[in-house]
Structure formats: structure tokens, C-alpha cells
Biopython code that builds the backbone (N, CA, C, O; Angstrom):
import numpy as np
from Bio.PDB.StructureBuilder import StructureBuilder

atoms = [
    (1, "UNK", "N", (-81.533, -25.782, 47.956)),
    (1, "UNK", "CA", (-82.734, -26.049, 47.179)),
    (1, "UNK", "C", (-83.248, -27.461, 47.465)),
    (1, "UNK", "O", (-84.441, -27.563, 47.751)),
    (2, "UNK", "N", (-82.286, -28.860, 47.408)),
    (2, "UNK", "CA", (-82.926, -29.934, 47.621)),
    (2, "UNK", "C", (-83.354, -29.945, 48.977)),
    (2, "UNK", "O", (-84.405, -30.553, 49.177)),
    (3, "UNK", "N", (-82.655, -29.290, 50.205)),
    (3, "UNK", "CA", (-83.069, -29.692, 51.620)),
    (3, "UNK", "C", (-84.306, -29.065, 51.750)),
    (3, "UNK", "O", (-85.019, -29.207, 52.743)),
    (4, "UNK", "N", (-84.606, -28.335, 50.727)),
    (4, "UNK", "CA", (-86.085, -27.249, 50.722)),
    (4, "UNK", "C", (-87.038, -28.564, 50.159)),
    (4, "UNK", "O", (-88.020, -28.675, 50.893)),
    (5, "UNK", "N", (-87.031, -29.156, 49.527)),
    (5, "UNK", "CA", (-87.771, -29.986, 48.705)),
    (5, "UNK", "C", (-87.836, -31.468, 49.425)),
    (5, "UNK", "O", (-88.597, -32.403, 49.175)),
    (6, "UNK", "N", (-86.951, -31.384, 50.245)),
    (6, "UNK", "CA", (-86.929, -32.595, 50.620)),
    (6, "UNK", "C", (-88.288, -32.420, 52.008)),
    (6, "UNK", "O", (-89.157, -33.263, 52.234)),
    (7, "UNK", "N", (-88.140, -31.369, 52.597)),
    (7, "UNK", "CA", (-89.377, -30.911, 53.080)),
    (7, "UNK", "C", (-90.355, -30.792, 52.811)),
    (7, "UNK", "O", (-90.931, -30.491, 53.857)),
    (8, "UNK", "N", (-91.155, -30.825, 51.908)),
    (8, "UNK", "CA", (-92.384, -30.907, 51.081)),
    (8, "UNK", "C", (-92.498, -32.109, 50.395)),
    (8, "UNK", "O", (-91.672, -32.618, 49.638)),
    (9, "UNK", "N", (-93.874, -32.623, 50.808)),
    (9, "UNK", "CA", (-94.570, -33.558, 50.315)),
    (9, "UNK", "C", (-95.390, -33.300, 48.313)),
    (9, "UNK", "O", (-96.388, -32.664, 47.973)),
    (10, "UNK", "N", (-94.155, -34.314, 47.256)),
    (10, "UNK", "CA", (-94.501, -33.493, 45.999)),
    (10, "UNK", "C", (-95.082, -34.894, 45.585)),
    (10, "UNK", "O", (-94.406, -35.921, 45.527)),
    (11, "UNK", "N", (-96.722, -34.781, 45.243)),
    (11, "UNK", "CA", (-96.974, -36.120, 44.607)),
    (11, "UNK", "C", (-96.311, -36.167, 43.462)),
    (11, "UNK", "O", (-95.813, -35.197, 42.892)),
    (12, "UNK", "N", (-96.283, -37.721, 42.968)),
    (12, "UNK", "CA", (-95.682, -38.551, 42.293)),
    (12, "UNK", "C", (-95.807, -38.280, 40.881)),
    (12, "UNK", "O", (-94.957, -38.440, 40.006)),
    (13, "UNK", "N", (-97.586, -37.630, 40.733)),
    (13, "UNK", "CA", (-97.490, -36.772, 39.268)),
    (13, "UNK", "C", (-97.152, -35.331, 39.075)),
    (13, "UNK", "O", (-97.861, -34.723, 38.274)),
    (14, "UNK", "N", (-96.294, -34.749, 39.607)),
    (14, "UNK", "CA", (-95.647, -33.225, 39.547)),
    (14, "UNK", "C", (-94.100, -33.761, 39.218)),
    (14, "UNK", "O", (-93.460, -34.760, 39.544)),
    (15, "UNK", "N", (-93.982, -33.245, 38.863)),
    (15, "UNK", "CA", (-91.989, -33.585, 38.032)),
    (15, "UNK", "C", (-91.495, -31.964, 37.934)),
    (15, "UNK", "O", (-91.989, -31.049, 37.275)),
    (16, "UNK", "N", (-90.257, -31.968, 38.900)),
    (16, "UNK", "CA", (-89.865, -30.976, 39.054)),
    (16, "UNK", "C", (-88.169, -31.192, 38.592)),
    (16, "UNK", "O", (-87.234, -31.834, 39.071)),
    (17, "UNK", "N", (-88.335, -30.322, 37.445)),
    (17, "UNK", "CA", (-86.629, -30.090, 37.085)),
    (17, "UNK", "C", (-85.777, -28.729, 37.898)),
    (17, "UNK", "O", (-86.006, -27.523, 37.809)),
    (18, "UNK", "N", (-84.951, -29.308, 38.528)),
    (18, "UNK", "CA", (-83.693, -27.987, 38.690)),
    (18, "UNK", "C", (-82.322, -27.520, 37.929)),
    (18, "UNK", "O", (-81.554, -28.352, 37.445)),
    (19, "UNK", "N", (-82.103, -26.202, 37.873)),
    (19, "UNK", "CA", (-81.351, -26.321, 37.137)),
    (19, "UNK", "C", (-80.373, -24.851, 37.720)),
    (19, "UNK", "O", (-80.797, -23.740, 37.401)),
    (20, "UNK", "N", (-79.448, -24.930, 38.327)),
    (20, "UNK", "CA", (-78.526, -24.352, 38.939)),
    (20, "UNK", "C", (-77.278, -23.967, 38.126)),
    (20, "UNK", "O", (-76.283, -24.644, 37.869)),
    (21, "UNK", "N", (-77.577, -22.747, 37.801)),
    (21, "UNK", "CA", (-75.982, -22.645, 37.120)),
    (21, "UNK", "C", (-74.520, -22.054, 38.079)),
    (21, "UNK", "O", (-74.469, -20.977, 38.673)),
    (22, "UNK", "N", (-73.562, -22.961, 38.020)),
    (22, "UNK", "CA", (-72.516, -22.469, 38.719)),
    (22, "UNK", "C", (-72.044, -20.917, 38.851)),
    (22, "UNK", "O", (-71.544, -20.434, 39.867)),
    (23, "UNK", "N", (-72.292, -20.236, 37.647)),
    (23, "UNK", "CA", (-71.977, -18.860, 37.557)),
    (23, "UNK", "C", (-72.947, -18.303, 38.740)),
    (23, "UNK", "O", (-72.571, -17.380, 39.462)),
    (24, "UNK", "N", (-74.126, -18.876, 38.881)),
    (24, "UNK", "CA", (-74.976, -18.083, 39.682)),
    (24, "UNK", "C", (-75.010, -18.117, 41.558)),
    (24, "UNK", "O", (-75.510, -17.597, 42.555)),
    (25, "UNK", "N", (-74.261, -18.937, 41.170)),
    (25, "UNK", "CA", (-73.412, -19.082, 43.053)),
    (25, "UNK", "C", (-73.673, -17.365, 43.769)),
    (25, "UNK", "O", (-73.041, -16.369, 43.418)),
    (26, "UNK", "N", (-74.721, -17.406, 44.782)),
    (26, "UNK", "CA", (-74.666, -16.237, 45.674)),
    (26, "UNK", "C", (-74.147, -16.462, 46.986)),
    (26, "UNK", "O", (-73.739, -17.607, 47.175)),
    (27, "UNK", "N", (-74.055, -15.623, 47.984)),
    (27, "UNK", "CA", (-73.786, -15.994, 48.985)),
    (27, "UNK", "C", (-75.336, -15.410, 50.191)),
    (27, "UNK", "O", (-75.260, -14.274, 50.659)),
    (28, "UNK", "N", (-76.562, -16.282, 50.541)),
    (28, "UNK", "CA", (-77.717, -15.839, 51.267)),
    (28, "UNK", "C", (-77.230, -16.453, 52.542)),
    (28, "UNK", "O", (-76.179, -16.962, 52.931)),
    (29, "UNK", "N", (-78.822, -16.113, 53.206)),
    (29, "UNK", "CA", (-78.914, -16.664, 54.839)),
    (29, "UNK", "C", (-79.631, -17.529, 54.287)),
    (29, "UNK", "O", (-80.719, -17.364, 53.736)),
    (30, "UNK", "N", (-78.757, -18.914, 54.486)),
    (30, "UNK", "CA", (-79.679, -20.432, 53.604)),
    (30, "UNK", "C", (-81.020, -20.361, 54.747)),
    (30, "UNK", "O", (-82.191, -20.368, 54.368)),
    (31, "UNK", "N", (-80.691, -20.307, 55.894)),
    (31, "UNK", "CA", (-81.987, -20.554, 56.584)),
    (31, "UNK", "C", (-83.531, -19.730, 55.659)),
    (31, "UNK", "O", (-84.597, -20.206, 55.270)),
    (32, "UNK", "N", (-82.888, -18.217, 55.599)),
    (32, "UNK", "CA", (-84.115, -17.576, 54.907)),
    (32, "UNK", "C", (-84.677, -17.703, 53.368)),
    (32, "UNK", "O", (-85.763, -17.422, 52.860)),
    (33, "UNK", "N", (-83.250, -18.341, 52.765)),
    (33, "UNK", "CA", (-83.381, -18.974, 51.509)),
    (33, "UNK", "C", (-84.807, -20.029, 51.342)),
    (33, "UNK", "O", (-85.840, -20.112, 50.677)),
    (34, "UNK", "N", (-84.123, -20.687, 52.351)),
    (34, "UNK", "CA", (-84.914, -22.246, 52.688)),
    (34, "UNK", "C", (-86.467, -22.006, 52.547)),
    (34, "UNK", "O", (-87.368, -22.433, 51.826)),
    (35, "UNK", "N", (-86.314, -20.953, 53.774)),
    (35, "UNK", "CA", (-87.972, -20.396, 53.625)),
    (35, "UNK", "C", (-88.846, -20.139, 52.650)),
    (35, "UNK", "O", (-89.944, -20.626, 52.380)),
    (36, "UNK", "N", (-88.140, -19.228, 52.119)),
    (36, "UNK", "CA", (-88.639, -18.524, 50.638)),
    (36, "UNK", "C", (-88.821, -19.827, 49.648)),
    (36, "UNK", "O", (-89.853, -19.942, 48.986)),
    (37, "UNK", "N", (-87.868, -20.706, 49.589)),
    (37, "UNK", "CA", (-87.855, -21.633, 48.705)),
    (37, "UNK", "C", (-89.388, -22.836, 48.995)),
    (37, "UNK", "O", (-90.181, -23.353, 48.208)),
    (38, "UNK", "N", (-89.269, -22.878, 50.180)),
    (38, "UNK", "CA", (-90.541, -23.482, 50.374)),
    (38, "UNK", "C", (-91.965, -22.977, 50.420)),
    (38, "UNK", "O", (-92.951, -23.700, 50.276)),
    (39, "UNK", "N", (-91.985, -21.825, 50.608)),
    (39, "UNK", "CA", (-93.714, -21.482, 49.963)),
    (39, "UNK", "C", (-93.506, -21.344, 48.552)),
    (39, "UNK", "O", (-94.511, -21.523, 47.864)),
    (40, "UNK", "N", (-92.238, -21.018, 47.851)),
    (40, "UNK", "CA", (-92.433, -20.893, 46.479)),
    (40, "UNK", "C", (-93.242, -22.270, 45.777)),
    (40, "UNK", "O", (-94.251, -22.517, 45.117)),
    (41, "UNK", "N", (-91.854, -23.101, 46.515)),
    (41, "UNK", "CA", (-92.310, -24.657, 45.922)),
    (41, "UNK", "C", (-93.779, -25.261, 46.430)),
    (41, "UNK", "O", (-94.420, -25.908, 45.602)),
    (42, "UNK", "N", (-94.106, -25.148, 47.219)),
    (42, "UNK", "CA", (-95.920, -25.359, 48.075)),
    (42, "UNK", "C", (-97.050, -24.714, 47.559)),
    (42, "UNK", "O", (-98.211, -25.116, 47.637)),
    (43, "UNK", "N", (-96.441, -23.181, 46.761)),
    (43, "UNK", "CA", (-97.829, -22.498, 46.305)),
    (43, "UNK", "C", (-97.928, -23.452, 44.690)),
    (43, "UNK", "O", (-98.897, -23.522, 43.933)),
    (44, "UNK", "N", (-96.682, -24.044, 44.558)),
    (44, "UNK", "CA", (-96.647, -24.453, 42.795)),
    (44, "UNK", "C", (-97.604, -25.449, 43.176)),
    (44, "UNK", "O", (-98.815, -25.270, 43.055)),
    (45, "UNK", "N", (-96.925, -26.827, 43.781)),
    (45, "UNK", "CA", (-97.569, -27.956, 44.035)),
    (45, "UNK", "C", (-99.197, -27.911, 44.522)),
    (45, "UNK", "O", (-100.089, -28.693, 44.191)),
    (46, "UNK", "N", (-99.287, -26.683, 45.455)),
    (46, "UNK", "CA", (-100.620, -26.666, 45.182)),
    (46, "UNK", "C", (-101.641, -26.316, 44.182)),
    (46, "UNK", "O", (-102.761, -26.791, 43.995)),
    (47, "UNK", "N", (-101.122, -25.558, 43.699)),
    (47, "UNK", "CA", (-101.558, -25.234, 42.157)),
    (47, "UNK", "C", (-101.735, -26.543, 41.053)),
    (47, "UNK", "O", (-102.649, -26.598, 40.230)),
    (48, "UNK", "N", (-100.922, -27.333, 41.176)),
    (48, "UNK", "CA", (-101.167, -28.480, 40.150)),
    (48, "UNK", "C", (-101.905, -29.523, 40.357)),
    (48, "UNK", "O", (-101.540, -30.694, 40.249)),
    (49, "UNK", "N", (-103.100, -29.080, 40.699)),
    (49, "UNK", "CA", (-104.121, -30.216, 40.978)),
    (49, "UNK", "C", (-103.968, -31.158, 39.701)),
    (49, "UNK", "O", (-104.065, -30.751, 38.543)),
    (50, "UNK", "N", (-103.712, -32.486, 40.081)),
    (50, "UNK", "CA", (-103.667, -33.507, 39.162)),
    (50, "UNK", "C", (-102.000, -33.988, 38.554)),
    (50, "UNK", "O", (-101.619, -34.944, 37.878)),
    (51, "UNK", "N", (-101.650, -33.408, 38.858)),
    (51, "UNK", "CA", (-99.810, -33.142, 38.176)),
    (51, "UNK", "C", (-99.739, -32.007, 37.703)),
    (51, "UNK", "O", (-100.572, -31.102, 37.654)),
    (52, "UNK", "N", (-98.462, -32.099, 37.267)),
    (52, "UNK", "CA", (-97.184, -30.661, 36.590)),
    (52, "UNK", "C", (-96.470, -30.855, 36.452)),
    (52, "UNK", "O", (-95.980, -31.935, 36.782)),
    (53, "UNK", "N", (-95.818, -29.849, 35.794)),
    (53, "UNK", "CA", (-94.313, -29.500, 35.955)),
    (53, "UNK", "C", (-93.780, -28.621, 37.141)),
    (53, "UNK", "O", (-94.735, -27.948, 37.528)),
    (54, "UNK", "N", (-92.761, -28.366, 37.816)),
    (54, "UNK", "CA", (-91.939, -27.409, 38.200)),
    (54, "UNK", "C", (-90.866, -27.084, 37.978)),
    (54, "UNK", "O", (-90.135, -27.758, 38.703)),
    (55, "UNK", "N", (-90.150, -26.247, 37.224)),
    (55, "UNK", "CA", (-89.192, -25.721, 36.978)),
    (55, "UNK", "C", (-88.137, -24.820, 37.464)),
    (55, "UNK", "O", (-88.229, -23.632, 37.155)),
    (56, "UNK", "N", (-87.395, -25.119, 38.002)),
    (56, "UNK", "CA", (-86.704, -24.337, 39.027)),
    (56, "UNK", "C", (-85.412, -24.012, 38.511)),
    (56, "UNK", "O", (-84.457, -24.788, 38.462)),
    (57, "UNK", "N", (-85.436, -22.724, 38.097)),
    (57, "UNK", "CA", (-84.207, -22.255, 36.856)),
    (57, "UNK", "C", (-83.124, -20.962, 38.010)),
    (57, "UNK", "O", (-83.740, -20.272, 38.823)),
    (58, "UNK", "N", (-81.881, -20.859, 37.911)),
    (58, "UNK", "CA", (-81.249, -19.980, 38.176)),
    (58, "UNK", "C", (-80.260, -19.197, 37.310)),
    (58, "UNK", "O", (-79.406, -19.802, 36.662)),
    (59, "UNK", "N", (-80.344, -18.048, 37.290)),
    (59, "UNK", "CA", (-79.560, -17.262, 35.916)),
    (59, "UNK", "C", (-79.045, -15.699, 36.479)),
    (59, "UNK", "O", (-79.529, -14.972, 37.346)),
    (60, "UNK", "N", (-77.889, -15.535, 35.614)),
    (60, "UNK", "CA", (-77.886, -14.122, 36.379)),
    (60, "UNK", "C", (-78.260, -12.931, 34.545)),
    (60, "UNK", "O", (-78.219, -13.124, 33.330)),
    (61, "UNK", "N", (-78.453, -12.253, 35.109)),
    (61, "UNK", "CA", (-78.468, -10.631, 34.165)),
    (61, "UNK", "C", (-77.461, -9.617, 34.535)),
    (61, "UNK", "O", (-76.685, -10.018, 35.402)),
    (62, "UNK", "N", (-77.273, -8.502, 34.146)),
    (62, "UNK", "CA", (-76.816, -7.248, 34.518)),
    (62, "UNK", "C", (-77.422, -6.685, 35.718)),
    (62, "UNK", "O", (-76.822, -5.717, 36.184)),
    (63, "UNK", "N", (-78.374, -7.035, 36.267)),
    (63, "UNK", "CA", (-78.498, -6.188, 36.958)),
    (63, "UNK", "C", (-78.937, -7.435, 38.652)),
    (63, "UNK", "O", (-79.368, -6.979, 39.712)),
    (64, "UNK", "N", (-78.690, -8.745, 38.425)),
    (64, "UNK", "CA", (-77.872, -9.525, 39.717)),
    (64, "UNK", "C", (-77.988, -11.122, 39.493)),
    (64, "UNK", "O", (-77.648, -11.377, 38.337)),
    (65, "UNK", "N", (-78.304, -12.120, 40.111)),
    (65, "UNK", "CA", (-78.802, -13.473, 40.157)),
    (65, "UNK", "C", (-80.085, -13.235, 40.595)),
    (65, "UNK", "O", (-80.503, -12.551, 41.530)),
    (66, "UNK", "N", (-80.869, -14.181, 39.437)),
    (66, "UNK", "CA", (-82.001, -14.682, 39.929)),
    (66, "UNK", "C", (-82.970, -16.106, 40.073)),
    (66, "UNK", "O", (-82.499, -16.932, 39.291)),
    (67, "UNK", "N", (-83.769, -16.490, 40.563)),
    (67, "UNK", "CA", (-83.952, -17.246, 40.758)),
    (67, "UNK", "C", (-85.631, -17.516, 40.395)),
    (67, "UNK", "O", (-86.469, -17.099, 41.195)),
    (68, "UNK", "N", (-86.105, -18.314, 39.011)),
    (68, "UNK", "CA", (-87.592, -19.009, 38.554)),
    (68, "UNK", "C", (-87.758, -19.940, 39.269)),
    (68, "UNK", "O", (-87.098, -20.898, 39.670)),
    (69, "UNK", "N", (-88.894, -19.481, 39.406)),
    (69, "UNK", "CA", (-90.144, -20.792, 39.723)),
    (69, "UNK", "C", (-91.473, -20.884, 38.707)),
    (69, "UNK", "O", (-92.606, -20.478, 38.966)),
    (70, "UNK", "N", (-91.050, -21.481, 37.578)),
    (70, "UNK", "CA", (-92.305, -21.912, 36.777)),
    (70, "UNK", "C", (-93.012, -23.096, 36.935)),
    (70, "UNK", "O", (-92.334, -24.122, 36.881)),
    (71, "UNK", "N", (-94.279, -23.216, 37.128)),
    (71, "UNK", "CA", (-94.996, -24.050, 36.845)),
    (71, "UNK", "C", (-96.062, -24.153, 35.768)),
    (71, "UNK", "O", (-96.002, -23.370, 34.820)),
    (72, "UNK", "N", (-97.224, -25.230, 35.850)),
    (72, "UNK", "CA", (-97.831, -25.963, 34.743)),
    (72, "UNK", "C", (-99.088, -25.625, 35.865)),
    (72, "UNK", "O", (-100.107, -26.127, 35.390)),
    (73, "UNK", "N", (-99.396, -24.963, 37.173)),
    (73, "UNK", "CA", (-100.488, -25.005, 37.553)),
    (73, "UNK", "C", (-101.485, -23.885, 37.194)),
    (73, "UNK", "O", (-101.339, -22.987, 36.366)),
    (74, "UNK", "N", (-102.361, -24.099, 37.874)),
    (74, "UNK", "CA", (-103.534, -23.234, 37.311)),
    (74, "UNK", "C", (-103.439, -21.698, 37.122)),
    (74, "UNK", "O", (-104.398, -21.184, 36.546)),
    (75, "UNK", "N", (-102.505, -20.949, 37.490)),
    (75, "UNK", "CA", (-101.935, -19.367, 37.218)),
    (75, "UNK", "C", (-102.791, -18.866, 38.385)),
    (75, "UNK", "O", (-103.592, -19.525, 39.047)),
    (76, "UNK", "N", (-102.470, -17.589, 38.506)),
    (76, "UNK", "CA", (-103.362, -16.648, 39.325)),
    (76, "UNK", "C", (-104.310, -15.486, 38.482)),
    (76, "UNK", "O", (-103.928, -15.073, 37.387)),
    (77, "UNK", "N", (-105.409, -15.072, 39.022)),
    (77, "UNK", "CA", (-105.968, -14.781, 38.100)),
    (77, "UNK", "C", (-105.834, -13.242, 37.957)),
    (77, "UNK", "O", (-105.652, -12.759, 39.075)),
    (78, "UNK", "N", (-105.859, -12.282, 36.970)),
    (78, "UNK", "CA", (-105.053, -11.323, 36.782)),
    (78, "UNK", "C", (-105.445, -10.271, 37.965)),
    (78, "UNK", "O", (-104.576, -9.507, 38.383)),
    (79, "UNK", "N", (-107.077, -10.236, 38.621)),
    (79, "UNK", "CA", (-107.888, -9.763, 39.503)),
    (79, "UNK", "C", (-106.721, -9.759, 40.574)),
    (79, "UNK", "O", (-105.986, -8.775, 40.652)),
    (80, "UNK", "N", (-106.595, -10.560, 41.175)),
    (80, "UNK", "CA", (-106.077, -11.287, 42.567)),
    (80, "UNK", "C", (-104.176, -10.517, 42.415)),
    (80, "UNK", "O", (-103.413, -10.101, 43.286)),
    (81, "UNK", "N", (-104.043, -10.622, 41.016)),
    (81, "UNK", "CA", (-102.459, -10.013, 41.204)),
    (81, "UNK", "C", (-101.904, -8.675, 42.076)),
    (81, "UNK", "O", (-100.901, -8.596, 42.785)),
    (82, "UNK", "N", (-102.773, -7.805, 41.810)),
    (82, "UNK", "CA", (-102.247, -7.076, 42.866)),
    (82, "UNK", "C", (-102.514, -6.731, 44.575)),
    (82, "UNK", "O", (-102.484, -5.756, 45.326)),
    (83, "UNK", "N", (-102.844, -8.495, 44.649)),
    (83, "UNK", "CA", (-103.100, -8.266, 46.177)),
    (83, "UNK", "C", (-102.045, -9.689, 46.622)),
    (83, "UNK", "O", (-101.630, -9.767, 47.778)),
    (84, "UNK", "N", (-101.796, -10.428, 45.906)),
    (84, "UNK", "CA", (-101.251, -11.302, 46.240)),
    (84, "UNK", "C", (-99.375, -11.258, 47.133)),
    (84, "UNK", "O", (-98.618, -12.124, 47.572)),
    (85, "UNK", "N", (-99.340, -9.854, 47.027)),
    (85, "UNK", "CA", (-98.178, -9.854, 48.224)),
    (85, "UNK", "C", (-98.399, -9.500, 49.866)),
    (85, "UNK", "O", (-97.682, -9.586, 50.863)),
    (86, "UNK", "N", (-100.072, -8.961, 49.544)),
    (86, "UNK", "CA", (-100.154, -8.283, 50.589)),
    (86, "UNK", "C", (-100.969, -9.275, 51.987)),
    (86, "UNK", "O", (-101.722, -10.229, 51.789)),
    (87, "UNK", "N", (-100.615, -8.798, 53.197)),
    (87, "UNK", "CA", (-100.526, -9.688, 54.220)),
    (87, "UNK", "C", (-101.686, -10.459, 54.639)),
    (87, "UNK", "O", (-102.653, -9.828, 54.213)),
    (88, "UNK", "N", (-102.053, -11.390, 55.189)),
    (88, "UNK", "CA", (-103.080, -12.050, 55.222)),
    (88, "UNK", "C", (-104.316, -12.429, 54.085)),
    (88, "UNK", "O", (-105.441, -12.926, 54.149)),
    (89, "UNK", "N", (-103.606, -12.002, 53.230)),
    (89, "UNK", "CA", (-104.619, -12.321, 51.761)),
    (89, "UNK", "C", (-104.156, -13.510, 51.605)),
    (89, "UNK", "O", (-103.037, -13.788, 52.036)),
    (90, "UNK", "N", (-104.901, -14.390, 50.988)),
    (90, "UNK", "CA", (-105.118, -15.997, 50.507)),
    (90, "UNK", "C", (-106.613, -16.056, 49.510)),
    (90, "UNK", "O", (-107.655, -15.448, 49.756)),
    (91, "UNK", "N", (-106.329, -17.034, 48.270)),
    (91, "UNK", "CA", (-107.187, -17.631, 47.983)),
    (91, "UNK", "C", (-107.888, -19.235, 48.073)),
    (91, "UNK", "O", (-108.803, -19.858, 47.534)),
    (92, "UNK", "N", (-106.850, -19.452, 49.096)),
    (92, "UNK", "CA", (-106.850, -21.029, 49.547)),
    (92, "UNK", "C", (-107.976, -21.096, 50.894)),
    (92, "UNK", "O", (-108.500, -20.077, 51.345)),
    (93, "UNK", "N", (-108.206, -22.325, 51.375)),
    (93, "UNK", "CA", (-109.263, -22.512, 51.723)),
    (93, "UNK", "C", (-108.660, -22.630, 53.244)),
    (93, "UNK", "O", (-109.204, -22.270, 54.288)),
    (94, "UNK", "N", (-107.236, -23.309, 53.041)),
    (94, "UNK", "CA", (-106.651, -23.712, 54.076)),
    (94, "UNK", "C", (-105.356, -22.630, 54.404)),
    (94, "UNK", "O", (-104.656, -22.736, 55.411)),
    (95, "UNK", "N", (-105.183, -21.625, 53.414)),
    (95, "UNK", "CA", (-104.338, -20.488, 53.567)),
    (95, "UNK", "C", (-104.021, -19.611, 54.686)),
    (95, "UNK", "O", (-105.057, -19.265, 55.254)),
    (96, "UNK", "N", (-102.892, -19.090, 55.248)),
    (96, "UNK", "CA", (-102.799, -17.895, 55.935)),
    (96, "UNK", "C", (-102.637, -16.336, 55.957)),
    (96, "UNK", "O", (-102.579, -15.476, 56.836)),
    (97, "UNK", "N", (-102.577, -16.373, 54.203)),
    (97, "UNK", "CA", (-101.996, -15.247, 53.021)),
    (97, "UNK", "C", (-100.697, -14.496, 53.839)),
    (97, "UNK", "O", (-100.418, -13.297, 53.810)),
    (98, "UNK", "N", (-99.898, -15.731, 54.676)),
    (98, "UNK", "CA", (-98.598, -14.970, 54.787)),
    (98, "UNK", "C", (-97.153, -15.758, 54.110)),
    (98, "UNK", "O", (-96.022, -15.625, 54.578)),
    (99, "UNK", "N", (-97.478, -16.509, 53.029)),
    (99, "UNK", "CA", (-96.220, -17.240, 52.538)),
    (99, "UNK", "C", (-95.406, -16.151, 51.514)),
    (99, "UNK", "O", (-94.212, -15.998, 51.775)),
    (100, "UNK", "N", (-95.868, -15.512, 50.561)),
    (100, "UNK", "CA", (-95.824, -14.498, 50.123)),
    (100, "UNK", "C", (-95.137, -13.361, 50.475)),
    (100, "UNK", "O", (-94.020, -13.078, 50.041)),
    (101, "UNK", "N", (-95.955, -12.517, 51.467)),
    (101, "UNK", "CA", (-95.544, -11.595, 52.053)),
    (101, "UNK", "C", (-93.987, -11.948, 53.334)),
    (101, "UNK", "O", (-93.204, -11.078, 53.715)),
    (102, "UNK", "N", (-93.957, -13.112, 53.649)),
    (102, "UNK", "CA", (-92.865, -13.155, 54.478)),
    (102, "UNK", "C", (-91.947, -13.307, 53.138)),
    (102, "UNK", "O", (-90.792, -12.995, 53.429)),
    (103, "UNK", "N", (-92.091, -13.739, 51.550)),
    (103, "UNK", "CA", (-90.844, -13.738, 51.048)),
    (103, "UNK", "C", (-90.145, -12.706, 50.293)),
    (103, "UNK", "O", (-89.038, -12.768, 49.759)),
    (104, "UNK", "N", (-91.106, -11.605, 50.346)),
    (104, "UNK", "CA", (-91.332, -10.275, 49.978)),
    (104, "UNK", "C", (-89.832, -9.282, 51.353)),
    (104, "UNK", "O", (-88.874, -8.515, 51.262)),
    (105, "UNK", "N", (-90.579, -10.011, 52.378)),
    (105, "UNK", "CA", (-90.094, -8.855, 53.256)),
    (105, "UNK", "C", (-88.651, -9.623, 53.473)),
    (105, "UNK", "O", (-87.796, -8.924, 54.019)),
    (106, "UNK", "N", (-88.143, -11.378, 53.010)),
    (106, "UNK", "CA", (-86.922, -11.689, 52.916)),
    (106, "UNK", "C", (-86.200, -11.027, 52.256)),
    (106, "UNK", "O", (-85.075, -10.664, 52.598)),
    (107, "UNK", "N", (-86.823, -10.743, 51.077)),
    (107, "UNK", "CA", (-85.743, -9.881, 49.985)),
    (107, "UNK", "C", (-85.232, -8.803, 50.359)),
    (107, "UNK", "O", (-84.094, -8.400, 50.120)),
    (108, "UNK", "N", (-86.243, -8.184, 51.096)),
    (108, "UNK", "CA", (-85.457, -6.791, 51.481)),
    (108, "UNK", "C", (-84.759, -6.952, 52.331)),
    (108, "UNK", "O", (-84.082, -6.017, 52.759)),
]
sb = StructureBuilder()
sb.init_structure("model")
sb.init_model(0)
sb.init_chain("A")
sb.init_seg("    ")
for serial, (resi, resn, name, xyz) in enumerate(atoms, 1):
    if name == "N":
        sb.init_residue(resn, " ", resi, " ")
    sb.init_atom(name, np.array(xyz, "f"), 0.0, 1.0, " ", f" {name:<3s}", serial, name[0])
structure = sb.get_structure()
């Protein structure tokens, strides 16, 4: 998670807490981890025009470990939700609408 962050440029007004619980120890391909972890963290920061929060929580349930990404930025708007996994979609100006969809197709 930090070598993910340490890669991204987070201005000075975004404050990002982590919070890793030992129980939630998995075993991934850190490389593809890494990935995923960084458009997660890039779509937040871009979202918080002006500052934020980021919250980066890990927990498990019954049914495996998982892993939040909350933020304080502007949300997506409910329109746009069901396109936002799909490939080359973006609402950014400077977007490729594939950060998403490559972390979609990590999971599987």
C-alpha cells in the first residue's frame, strides 16, 4: 500500500489515513495489487479538488478480505454508475476510461 502511494503525487491538502488490520493479511500478486491500488488512490485524489480525506480501511467478513477506499471527493454521479467499469469510458478530460476496468479484470 505505501510503495503504491509513494508513487502518486498527493497534494498537501488531501490527508490520507490507512488502516491495515493484521487479521486481514492475504496473500496477492503485489505487482497487480500495486496497480489496482494506484488508480484507486488517483481516481480519489482526483476527485478532491481543493483537499480531502482518504481513507484506506482493510477488514475481513464471512465471505473474504476486503479492501475501502473512501473519500471526501466529489462522488460519481448516479447516471455515470453503470458505465463506470466499462472500457474506455472516462469522465475526465485527461482520462483513458481504462483504470477501472483493468482493476475489474485484476480481480478476476
Amino acid at each position: 500500500m505505501k510503495n503504491s502511494l509513494s508513487m502518486i503525487h498527493v497534494p498537501a491538502d488531501i490527508e490520507i489515513s490507512i488502516e491495515i488490520l493484521e487479521a486481514s493479511k492475504i496473500t496477492v500478486d503485489p505487482t497487480l495489487m500495486k496497480r489496482v491500488f494506484i488508480n484507486f488512490i488517483l481516481n480519489a485524489v482526483q476527485a478532491m479538488h481543493g483537499g480531502g480525506k482518504l481513507a484506506i480501511k482493510t477488514f475481513r467478513t464471512e465471505e473474504g478480505a476486503f479492501i475501502s477506499f473512501q473519500d471526501t471527493g466529489v462522488g460519481i454521479p448516479k447516471e455515470h454508475m453503470e458505465m463506470i467499469w466499462s472500457p474506455l469510458y472516462t469522465t475526465k478530460a485527461k482520462g483513458t476510461g481504462l483504470g477501472l476496468t483493468t482493476c475489474q479484470h485484476i480481480e478476476k
